[in-house]
N, C-alpha and C positions, 0 to 999 in steps of 0.2 A: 400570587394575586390571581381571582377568578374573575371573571368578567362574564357576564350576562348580553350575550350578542345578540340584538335585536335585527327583525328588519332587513335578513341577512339572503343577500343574492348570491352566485357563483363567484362574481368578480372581488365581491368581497371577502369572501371566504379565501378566496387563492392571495390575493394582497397581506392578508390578519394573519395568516397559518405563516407566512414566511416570516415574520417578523414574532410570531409568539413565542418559537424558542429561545432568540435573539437576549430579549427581554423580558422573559422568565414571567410571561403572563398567558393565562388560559381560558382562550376565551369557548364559551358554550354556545354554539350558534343555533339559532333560530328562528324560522320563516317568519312567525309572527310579529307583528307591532306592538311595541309598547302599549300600553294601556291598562285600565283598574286589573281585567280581565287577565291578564298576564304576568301582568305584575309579581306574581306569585312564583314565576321563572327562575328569579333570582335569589331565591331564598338559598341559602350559604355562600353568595357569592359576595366580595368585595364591592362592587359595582355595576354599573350599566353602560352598554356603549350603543350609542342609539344615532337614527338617520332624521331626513327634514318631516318624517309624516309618522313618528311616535310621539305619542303622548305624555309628558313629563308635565300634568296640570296638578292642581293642590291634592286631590285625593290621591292621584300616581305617586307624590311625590310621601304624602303622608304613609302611604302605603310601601312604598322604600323604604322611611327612614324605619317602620317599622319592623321589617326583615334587616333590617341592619344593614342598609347597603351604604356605603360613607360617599361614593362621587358615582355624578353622571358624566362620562365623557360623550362627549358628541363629534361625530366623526363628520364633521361640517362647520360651514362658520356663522351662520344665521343660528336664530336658537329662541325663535319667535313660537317657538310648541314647546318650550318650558316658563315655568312661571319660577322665574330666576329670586322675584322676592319672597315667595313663598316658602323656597327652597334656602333659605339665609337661617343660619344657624340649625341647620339637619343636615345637609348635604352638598357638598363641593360640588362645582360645574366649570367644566372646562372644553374648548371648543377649536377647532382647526380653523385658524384669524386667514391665514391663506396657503392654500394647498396647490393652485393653479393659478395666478389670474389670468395669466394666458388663454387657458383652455377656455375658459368661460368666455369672455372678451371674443375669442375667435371662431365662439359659434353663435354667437351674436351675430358677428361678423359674417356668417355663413349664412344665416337666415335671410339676414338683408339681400342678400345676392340672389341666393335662390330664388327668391319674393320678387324681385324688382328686373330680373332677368329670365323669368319663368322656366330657372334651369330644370322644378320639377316638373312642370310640364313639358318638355320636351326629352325628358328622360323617359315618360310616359309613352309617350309620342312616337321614337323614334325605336320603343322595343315591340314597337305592333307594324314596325316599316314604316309609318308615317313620317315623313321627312317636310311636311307645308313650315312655313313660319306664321302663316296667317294665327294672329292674337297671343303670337309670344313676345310683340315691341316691348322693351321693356325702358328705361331712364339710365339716364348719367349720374352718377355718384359726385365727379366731379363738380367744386362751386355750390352742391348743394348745403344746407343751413340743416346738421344735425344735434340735435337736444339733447346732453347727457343729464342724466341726472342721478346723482353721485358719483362724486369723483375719490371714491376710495381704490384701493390697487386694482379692483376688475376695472371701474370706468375709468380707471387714467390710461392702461392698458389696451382699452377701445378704443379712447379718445386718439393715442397715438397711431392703432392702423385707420382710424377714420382721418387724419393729418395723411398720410400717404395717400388716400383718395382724392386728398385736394379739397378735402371738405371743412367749408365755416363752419366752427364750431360754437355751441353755445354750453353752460354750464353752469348746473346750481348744484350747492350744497349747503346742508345746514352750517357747515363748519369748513368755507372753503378754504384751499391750501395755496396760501399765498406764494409759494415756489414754481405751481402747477402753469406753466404759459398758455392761458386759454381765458377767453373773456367770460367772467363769472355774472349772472343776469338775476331779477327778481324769476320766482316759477312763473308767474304769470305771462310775464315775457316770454319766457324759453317755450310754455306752451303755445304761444300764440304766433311765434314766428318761424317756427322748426320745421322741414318739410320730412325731417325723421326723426323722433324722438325715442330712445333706446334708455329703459331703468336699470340701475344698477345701487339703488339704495337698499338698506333693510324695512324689513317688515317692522313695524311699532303702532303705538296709538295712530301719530302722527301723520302716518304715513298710509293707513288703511285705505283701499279704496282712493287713493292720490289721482289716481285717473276717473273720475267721474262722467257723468252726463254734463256735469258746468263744464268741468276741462274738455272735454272731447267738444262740446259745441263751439267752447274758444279757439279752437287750435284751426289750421290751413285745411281747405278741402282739397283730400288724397293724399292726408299724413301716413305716413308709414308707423307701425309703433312695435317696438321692438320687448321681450320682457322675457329676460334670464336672469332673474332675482326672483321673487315671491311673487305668487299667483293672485294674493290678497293688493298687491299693489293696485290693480287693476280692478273695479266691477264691472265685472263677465258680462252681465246684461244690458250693462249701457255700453259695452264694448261691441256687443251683438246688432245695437238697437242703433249703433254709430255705425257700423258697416251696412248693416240694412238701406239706412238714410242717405248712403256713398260720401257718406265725409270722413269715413275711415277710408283709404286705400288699400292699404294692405296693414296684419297684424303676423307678428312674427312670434309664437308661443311656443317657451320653453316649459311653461309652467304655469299652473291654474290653480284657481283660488279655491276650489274643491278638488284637488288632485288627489288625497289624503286616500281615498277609496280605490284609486281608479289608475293614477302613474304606477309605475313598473310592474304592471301584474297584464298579459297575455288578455284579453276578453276578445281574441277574432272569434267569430261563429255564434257572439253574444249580444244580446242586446242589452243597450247602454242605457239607464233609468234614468243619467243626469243629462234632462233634455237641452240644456247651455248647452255641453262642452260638443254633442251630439252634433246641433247645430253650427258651432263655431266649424267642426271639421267641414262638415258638406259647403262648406262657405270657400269660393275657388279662389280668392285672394288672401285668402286665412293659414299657413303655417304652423303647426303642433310638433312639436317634438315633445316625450317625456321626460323631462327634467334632467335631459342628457348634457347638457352643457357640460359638468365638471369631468365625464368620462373620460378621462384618455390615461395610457399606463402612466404618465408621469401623475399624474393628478392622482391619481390610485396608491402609487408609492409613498408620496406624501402624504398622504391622507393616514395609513395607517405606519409611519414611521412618525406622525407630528400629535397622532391619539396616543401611540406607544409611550411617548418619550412625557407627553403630560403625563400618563397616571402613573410612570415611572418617578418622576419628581416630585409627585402630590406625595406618592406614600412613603418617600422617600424624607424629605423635607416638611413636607404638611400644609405644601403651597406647590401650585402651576404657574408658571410665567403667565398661562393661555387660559386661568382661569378667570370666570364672570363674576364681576364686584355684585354679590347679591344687595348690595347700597344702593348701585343709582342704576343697574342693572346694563353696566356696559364693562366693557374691560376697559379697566382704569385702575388706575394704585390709590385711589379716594385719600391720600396721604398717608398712606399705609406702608412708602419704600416700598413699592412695585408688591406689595406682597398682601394679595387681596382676603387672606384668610385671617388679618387683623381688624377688617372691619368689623369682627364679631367674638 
């Protein structure tokens, strides 16, 4: 089996090369992203193993099936950059449902801290000799009312070290899990009562843009907002225009809704064209990190031992446990006996 390795950094490459002789897959790496323009990469390969900012849209995907390539593995668990129905009867899609939730969860958890305890600035601070505290006060976590919203494995995962803070929780989902001990709310409530509200849902219709100018003007003045899911969750500019107004406090960014250009690629010594994200940084209460959250070697191991072992089963069987119901466009057995390659 060859594999068409998109999107491909050092960490990845060192993770995929130790498991490719393992399970007799070979994967071709390179720097490039997915997309029409690339597309072309994979011509005599099996497949594609692609990250959160390639392209898998109707013409990518037409343009696969047309080199023959039979599945897209996705070496992540979001999969909001392919068009899964499009992809229904041409090509298998299968995705990493959870590699970490630890790791994610706990740099959630890290931003909050840093944000609300101005660890980065006085890390700052304290490497030019300046030792003052003046404008580093920062809040008690303790007692405070934090807003999950999604309680799938990262946000139960949070939800849990946010319980060792002492902290009231609140919590919405579309499909809450009646097992989970935590009081389940309307959003509207969760937005309007929350002194930190941290997302952990996926990207969809539904879900676009969830954080608005309505929501941000309903929520507490000097809500913290936390967002190690999808950058689309979130509009950037009412995000901008809520910090401006100080009814944001502090924004804790993993990840931005035009990240696609601009995350894991080096631009010091360059100037940035996308005047948001530009803004968001110079903003001293604002938090950015690049889409780092899932980083850690355990997260890494999984990640290409849980891509491995899908498109070992797919070609195997001619079905993935972890592959996406191109029907309703979630993973789910749609009555299919767990085996989503009957919907079609």
């Amino acid at each position: 089996m060859t594999f068409a390795f998109y999107d491909t950094k050092p960490y990845d490459r060192e993770s995929f090369e130790k498991i490719s002789e393992k399970y007799g897959i070979t994967f071709k790496f390179f720097a490039d992203k997915l997309n029409i323009n690339t597309a072309e990469f994979s011509r005599g390969c099996d497949g594609v193993c692609i990250f959160v900012n390639d392209t898998a849209d109707k013409a990518v995907i037409d343009k696969l099936y047309e080199l023959g390539v039979k599945a897209i593995a996705l070496r992540c668990a979001g999969y909001n950059n392919v068009d899964v129905h499009h992809a229904f009867g041409k090509i298998h899609v299968f995705h990493v449902p959870a590699y970490s939730p630890h790791a994610v969860a706990e740099h959630a958890a890290a931003l909050l801290l840093t944000s609300i305890r101005r660890i980065h600035k006085a890390y700052i601070r304290t490497r030019d000799f300046n030792f003052s505290l003046e404008g580093l006060t920062g809040f008690d976590l303790f007692g405070k009312t934090v807003g999950v919203i999604g309680t799938g494995r990262i946000g139960k995962a949070f939800i849990n070290i946010c319980k060792g803070f002492g902290m009231n929780i609140l919590a919405y989902d579309k499909f809450p899990d009646a097992g989970l001990d935590v009081k389940y709310t309307e959003l509207n409530f969760l937005i309007e009562n929350s002194d930190i509200i941290s997302l952990h849902c996926p990207l969809n219709n539904e879900t676009h843009h969830l954080i608005n100018s309505d929501a941000i003007n309903s929520m507490k003045k000097g809500v913290v907002i936390i967002n190690t899911s999808r950058g689309a969750l979130i509009d950037a500019n009412a995000l901008l225009e809520g910090i401006k107004s100080r009814k944001i406090g502090a924004a804790c960014l993993d990840v931005y809704e035009e990240e696609a250009d601009i995350f894991f690629e080096n631009f010091s010594g360059h100037i940035i064209d996308d005047d948001t994200i530009a803004r968001l940084i110079s903003m001293p209460n604002v938090i950015v990190t690049s889409h780092q959250a899932f980083l850690t070697n355990e997260a890494l191991d999984n990640i290409a031992e849980t891509t491995a072992e899908n498109i070992c089963e797919f070609f195997k069987n001619g079905y993935s446990k972890n592959e996406l119901c191109y029907r309703c466009g979630k993973t789910a057995d749609c009555g299919s006996g767990g085996r989503p390659q009957k919907c079609f």
